[in-house]
N, C-alpha and C positions, 0 to 999 in steps of 0.2 A: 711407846707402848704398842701402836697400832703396828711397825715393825715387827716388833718380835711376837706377834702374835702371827703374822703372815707368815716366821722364821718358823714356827712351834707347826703350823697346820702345812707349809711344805715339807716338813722334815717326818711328818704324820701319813703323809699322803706319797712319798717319795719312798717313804720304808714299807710301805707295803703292797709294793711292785712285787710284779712274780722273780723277777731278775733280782733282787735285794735276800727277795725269800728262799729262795735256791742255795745261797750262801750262807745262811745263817737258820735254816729250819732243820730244827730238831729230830732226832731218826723216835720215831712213836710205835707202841707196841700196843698187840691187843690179843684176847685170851676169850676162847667159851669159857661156858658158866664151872666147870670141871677144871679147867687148863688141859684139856688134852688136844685142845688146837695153839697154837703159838704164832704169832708172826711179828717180826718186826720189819716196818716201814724205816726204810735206809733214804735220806735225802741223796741226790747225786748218782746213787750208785743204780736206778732200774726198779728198787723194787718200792711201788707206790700205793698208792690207799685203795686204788680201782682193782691190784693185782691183789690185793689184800681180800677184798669180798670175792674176785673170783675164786682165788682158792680156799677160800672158806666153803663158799659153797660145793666146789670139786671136792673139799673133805666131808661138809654133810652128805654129797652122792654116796662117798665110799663108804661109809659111816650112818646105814639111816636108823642105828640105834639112838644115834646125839640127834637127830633131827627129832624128836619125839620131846616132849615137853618144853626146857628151857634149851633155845636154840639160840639165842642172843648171839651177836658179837659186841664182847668191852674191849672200851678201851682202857688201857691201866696206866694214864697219863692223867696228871691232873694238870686242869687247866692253867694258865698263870697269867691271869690278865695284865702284871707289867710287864708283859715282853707285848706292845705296844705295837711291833713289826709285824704280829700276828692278828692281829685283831682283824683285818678282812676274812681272815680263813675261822676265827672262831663264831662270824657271824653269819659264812655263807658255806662254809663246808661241813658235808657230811661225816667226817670223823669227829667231829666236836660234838655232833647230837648222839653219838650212841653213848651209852647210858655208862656209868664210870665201876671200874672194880677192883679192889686192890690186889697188885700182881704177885700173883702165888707161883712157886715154884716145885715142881711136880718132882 
């Protein structure tokens, strides 16, 4: 018992290496409260979550009609707490705390 309990909490703690998560994390998208902003976060390929809020806000610059009341950025991913390989990123990263919306299509 006390084995596969060791087996359960390395295999817990091994999967949620940054290197595990590179391979297996999901490309996540997120949308203003309109959809007239869109981004998808591509794992692997450059575009990431930090490039995500930059160019959100280079689009409120261009745009400071959208910066005036609801300026939110959602994300329009629901969360899915068995995917277990994630759980350090749902409880320390900032893409999990913006607020959720479901992804409309403009």
């Amino acid at each position: 018992m006390k084995k596969t309990l060791i087996i359960i909490v390395a295999i817990l703690l091994i999967s949620n290496l940054p290197i595990f998560n590179f391979f297996v994390q999901e490309n996540y998208q997120y949308q203003n409260f309109d959809s007239s902003f869109t981004y998808s976060e591509e794992s692997g390929k450059g575009k990431s979550f930090i490039g995500c809020i930059r160019t959100y806000g280079h689009f409120l610059c261009e745009h400071p009609e959208k910066d005036k009341g609801d300026n939110w950025l959602y994300r329009t991913f629901a969360i899915k707490p068995w995917r277990f390989w994630e759980w350090s990123q749902m409880l320390f990263s900032e893409r999990y705390r913006l607020p959720y919306k479901e992804k409309t299509n403009k």
